[in-house]
Each structure stands twice: as structure tokens, then as C-alpha cells.
N, C-alpha and C positions, 0 to 999 in steps of 0.2 A: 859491373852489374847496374840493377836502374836504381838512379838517386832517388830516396825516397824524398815527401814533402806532405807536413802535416797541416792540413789548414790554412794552405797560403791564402796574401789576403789578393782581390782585384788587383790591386797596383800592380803586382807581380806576373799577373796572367801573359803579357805582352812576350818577357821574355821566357815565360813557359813552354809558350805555345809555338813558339819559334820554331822552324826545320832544319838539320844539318844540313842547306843545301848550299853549293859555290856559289859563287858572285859569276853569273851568267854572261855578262857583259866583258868580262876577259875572252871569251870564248868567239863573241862574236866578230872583230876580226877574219879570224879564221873561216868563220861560218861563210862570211861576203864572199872570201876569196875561192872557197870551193863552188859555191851557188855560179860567181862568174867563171870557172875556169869550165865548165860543167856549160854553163850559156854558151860558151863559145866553142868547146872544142867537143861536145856531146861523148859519146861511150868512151873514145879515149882518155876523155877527162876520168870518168869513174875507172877505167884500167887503171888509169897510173895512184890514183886514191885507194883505190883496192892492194896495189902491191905497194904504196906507202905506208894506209892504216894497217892492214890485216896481213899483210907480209905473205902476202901471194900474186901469182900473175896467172891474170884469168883474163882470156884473149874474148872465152865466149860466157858469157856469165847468164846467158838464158836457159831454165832447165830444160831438158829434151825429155820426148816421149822414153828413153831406154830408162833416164833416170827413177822415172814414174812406175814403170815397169819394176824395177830393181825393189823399189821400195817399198809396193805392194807385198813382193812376196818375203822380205826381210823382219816385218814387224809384226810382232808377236798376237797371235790369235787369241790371248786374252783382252791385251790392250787395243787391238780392235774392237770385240767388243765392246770394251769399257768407255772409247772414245765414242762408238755409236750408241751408246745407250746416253751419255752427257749431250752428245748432238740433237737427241729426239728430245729433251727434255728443253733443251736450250731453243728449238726450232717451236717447240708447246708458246714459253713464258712470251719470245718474241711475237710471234703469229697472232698471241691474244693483244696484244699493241695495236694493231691493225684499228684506224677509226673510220667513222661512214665521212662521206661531205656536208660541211653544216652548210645550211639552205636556210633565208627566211628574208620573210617582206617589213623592211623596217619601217616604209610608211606605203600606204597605197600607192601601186606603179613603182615602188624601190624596192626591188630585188636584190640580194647577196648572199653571197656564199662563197666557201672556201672549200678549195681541193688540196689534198697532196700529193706532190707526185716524185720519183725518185729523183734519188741526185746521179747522172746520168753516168760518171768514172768516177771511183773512186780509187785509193791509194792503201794498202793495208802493212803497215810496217811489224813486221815479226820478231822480237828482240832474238841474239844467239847468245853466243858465249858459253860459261859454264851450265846453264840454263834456258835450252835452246824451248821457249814457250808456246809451243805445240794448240796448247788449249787458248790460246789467245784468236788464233786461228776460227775456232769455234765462234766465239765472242764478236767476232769481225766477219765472216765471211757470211755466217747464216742470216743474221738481219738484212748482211746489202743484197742478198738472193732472195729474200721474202718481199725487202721494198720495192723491189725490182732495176737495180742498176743495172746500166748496160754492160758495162765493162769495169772489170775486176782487176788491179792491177797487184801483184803482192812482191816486195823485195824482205830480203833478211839476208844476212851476213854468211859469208862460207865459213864452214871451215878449217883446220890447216890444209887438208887433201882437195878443198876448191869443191866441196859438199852443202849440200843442206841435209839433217838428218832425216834418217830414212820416215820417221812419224811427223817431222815436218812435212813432207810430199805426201805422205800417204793422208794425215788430216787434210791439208788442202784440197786434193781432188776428189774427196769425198766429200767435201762441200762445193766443190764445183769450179774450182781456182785453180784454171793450169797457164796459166799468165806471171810465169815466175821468174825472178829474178836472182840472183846470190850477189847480191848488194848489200851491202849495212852501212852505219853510220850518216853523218851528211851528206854523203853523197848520193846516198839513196833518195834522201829529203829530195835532194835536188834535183835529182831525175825526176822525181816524179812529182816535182813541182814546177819543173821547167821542158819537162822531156827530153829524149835523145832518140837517134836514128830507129834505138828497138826500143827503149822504155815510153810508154805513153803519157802525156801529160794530163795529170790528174786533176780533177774540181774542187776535191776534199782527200786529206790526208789523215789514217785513225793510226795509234797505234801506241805503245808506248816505246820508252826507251832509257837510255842516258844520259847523262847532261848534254852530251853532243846533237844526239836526235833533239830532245827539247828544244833546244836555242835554234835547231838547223828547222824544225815547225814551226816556232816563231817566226822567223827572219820568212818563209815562205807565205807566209800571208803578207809579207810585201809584195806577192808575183799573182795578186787574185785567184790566192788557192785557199780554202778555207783549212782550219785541223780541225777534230775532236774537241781537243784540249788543250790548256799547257802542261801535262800530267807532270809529275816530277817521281823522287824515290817513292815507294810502297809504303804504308804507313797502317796501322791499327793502333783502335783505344781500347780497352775493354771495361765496361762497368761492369763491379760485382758487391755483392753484400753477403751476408753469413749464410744465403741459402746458394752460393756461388762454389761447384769445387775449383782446390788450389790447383790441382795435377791440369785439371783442362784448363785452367787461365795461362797457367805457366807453358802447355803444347800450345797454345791459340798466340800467344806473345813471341814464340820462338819461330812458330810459322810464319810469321812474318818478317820477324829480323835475320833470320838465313837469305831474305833477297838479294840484301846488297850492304855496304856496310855504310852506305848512309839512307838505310833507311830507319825507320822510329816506330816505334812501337811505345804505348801511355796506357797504363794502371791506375783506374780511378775507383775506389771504395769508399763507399760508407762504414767497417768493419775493420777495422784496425786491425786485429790479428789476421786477417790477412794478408796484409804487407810481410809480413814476416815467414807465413809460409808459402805465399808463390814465392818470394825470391829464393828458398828452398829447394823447391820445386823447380824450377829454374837450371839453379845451378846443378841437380840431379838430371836433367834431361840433355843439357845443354853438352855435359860430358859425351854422350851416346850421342852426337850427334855429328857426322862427315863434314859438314859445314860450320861446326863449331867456333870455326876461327872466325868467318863471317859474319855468325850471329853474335858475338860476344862481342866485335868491335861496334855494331846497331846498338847494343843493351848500352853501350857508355853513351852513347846519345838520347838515352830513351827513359823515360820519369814516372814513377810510383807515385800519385797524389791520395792521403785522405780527408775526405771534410765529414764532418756531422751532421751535415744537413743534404737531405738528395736534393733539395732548391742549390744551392749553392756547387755540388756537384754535376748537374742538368747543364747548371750557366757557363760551368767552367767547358763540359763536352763541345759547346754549342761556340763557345766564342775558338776552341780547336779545330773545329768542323773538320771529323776525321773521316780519311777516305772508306776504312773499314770501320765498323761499331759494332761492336761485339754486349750486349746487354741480359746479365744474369744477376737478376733483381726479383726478388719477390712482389714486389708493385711493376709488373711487368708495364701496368697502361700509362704511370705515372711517368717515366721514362720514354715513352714510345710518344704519348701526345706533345711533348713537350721539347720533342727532338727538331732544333728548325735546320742543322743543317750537320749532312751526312753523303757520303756516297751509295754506302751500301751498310744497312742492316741488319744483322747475327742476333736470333732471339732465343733465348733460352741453354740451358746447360748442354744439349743434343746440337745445338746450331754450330760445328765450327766455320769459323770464315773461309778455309779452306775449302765446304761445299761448295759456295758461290762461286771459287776461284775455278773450278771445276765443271763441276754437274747435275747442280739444284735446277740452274735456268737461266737462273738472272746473271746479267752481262758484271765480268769482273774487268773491264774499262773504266777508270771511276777518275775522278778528279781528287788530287792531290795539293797536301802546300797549304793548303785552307781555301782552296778554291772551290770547295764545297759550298761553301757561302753563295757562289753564282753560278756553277753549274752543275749540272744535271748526269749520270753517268752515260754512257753510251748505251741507245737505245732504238725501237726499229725507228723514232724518230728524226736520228741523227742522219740517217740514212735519204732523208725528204727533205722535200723544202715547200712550205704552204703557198698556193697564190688565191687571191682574192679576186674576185670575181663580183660584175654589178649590171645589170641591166637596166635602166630606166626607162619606161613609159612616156605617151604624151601627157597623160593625166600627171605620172609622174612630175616630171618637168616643170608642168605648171603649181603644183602645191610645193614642190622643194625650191625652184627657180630663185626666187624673193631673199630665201636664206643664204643663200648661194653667192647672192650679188652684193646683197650687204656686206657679207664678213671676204669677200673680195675686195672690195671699196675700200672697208678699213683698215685692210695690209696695202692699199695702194696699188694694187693688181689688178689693173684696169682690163686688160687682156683677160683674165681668168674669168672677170666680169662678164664681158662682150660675149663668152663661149656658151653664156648662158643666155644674155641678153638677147642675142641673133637666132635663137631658137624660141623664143617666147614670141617672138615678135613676130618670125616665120607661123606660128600658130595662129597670132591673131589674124592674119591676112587671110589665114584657112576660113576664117568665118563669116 
């Protein structure tokens, strides 16, 4: 269950805040040799990684049209529409993302502006396993469709029958994704960070995954691919106080630690008696639950803190910077302005983070590990890339020209100088 902690002081936060995650750099090895076997020997390489990791032999691993077919009519007419209703809401929050081009005249005759415009392939990794994440698909495919990428490229893991599950295919081509693959792990990285005969070679890579995908997104930004992220395990904190119930903090804690069993889940109050009935509540829910093995091995890594002061609780969130934050607090604002670093925000006793993982809108791509501190979740941003834009005038020219030459001169940039200098002087001859 999670260790509690009453009032720890700063000094302690380091190794509070710490994540169950491996030592990533054993891994890498491994990671180099499939990225090269993959460089060299293209789809055979991913064959024989396919029937080493995933202990299957899959001669054609690209989905077909029959497959798409099969899987439209297999998946249940509820859960169609439940995934189209989370689609229309998710295709709302991102579409409102959309921004104009800034335009403006910094000095008379200096014109600038900046556009964005898509990132041209992208790469969409789908995790599988016991938890084949369907809705991730959502989260990925409908912004690079709004941004306007050109090319979609999606892989995810078979499985034992040499499958993707039928609401795997059936969410992807309803967002527009029939560029499919039955790939997982680093080799999929690799493909589509390096290409092969049928997999396309991607610009950016989103997706989450394993320690193996991690480290295999890493390593590929050594091959001028961009990722997302460095995402790692799943993660929620939840603040609450006496106007917080136990029963929803205790389902909001376990919804997350059923991911995986290294991922973390952190209970922070100001309410002391709370401690004592989530982990109640807890162990009450945790019985009923099919993944309870899973979840219970998350909770031994994962920590109850209370302090008596919400300043002092605020600083502890913020130096965790959790990927989920969950906040049920009767000073809702005081919490909220004060929040500098988060993925994704749960407001109130109605909010579980499970909306967002779903079908409130907002993208459940988040950064992880405390990486919240420097990035931003997946958004229709991630999706673009801004270029700057500058026109100068002759008027221009001659009112900027001066500044231009000086602060050339005094980097020693005598060249950068002259590009100005030969056009000034081109002027005076005009006169």
C-alpha cells in the first residue's frame, strides 16, 4: 500500500519525488544494434525482431484492406459510438488550438511575421499488450489531421494470432489512418525512424510506450527524427482536503496504478484523516479489481504525503511536476494559480483523470518523470513547426543598416557587415 509521510521537510523532496523507473542506459546497447540491423537489412530486420520479441513470424506485417473490413463489422455498436462521441469532442478542444499568423512592422520598412505550418510525416506509436490503447489513437491521429500532415504513418504490436485488435483498426480509420503497420517495440522506432522497403521514414515520432520504446525515441533523435517526448511510466498526484471524497480519490489513485506496475501514483492533503480513509478505500476497491495484481505492485512505489500548510503542499506538487493532477480543494484558485508545472489538470470532485484519458478533449499524451517542468503535453502544436518570415524595404535598410553593421563589427563578422554595407552604398549611387 502507499507509504504514508507526515510533513516531510525540503531536504527530503529529492528522494520523494523520485520515479520507479530503470536505469535506461542498460538498454541502450540493445537499442543501437536493432536501429543498425533495421539500417541495413530494412523489413527483414523487423521480421526477425518480430519473431524474436513478440514470438511470432509475420512475413507481411502491413494491415490490408480485408483486415479493415473484418474490424468494422466486429466492434461493438455501442463502443462505436462512445469512441465517436470522445472523437468529436477531442477534434472541438484541438481545432480551437488553431492560431492566425502574427504579422507586424517592427520599425518602418521591417516587416515580420510568423506562420505555421504542418510537420509533413509523422509517426504514431500505439502501445499493445494486455492493454491495447485504442484511445491513444484519438489523441494522435485527429490533431496531425486538423494540422494537416501529409502522411500518417501508424505501427503497434500484434498479437499472438499476428493481429491488431479489431477497435484498434476500426479507431484508426475513422480518423483517417490506413498506413498501418503490426510492429511494436524498437523496432518499430526504427522503422520509422530510419524506414524500410514499406515503412515510411518519419520527421517526428508521438507515442507512448515501454522502457524499450523510450530509450528506442531517444536514440532516434540521433537519425534527425524529432519525438513528442521522453514520456516514461503513467503517473497521478491528487491533492485533497476535508471537502475531497475518499471513495473518488481512492478510484482516481487506482486508475492509474492498474497501468503498469511501475507506474506511481502520490497523495497529497492538507486533512489528515484522510490518509487513513483513502488507504481504506483503497484496499476496498483494489480487491474488485482484475488487475489488482498490477495495481498493488504501483501502490508499493507510490506515497501518501500530509503537510499543514497548502503553501508548503503547492511547493511539494510543483517540485513533482505530475503528469496527471488531480485537485479537490475548496480554495480551488489557490491551487490552480499556483500550479507551475503539470501535464494535465482534474478539477474538482466530478473531474476524474480518466475523462481526459478518454473523452473531455484534451490530449492524454502528457510528459512524464518530471518532465513536466519543460514540456508541454501533446497538442495541435506539436503537430507544426513556426517559420519566421521578414521583408525589408529600402527605407528599411537605411534606418536599420547602422545597427546591423556595428553589432557585426563587434562579433568580428566582417562578411555579415559587408551584406549590409553593399546595399547601402548600392543606395547612395541611386542618388
Amino acid at each position: 500500500m502507499m507509504q504514508p509521510f507526515l510533513n516531510p521537510s525540503p531536504s527530503d523532496w529529492d528522494s520523494l519525488t523520485e520515479r520507479p523507473t530503470a536505469s535506461y542506459e542498460a538498454l541502450e546497447p540493445l537499442v543501437s544494434s536493432v536501429f543498425d540491423a533495421v539500417s541495413k537489412n530494412g523489413n527483414s530486420a523487423i521480421i526477425d525482431y518480430t519473431t524474436q520479441f513478440d514470438g511470432i513470424q509475420l512475413p507481411d506485417f502491413k494491415v490490408s484492406k480485408d483486415e479493415f473490413i473484418r474490424a468494422e463489422s466486429k466492434v461493438p455498436l455501442a463502443l462505436k459510438k462512445a469512441i465517436q462521441k470522445a472523437k468529436s469532442n477531442i477534434e472541438t478542444f484541438h481545432a480551437a488550438q488553431q492560431t492566425d499568423s502574427v504579422r507586424v512592422t517592427t520599425q518602418p520598412g521591417v516587416d515580420c511575421w510568423q506562420e505555421k505550418k504542418p510537420i509533413e510525416k509523422v509517426g504514431l506509436y500505439i502501445p499493445g499488450g494486455s492493454a491495447p490503447l485504442f484511445s491513444t489513437i484519438l489523441m494522435l491521429a485527429i490533431p496531425a489531421q486538423i494540422a494537416g500532415c501529409k502522411e500518417i504513418v501508424m505501427c503497434s504490436p500484434p498479437s499472438d494470432d499476428g493481429s491488431l485488435p479489431d477497435v484498434v483498426l476500426y479507431t484508426a480509420k475513422l480518423c483517417g489512418v490506413e498506413n498501418i503497420f503490426k510492429v511494436g517495440g524498437i523496432q518499430a522506432i526504427a522503422a520509422l525512424a530510419l524506414g524500410t522497403e514499406t515503412i515510411s521514414k518519419v520527421d517526428k515520432i508521438f507515442g507512448p510506450g515501454n522502457q524499450y520504446v523510450t530509450v528506442a525515441k531517444q536514440w532516434a533523435t540521433r537519425h534527425h527524427v524529432a519525438i513528442d517526448m521522453p514520456a516514461g511510466p503513467s503517473e497521478l498526484l491528487v491533492a485533497a482536503d476535508a471537502t475531497a471524497n475518499p471513495e473518488f480519490i481512492a478510484a482516481d489513485l487506482l486508475s492509474q496504478a492498474e497501468h503498469g506496475k511501475d507506474s506511481q501514483v502520490l497523495f497529497v492533503t492538507t486533512y489528515k484523516p484522510l490518509l487513513e480513509q483513502v488507504a481504506s478505500a483503497i484496499k476496498t476497491q483494489l480487491d474488485k479489481l482484475p488487475r489488482k495484481e498490477i495495481a498493488a505492485a504501483a501502490l508499493s512505489n507510490s506515497k501518501a504525503l500530509y503537510f499543514d500548510e497548502d503553501a508548503m503542499a503547492i511547493d511539494f506538487i510543483n517540485a513533482y511536476g505530475p503528469e496527471h493532477y488531480i485537485v479537490c480543494v475548496k480554495n480551488e484558485s489557490l491551487y490552480l494559480e499556483n500550479i507551475l508545472n503539470a501535464g494535465s489538470v482534474f478539477v474538482g470532485n466530478y473531474t476524474p483523470e480518466s475523462a481526459g484519458d478518454y473523452a473531455s478533449g484534451t490530449n492524454h499524451t502528457l510528459p512524464t518523470n518530471g518532465y513536466a517542468k519543460q514540456y508541454s503535453g501533446v497538442n495541435l502544436d506539436s503537430f507544426k513547426k513556426a517559420i519566421t518570415f521578414q521583408k525589408i524595404s529600402k527605407e528599411g535598410i537605411q534606418s536599420l543598416g547602422e545597427t546591423i553593421e556595428l553589432m557585426a563589427a563587434a562579433e568580428g563578422l566582417e562578411a555579415h557587415k559587408n551584406a549590409v554595407s553593399i546595399r547601402l552604398n548600392s543606395l547612395k549611387n541611386e542618388i
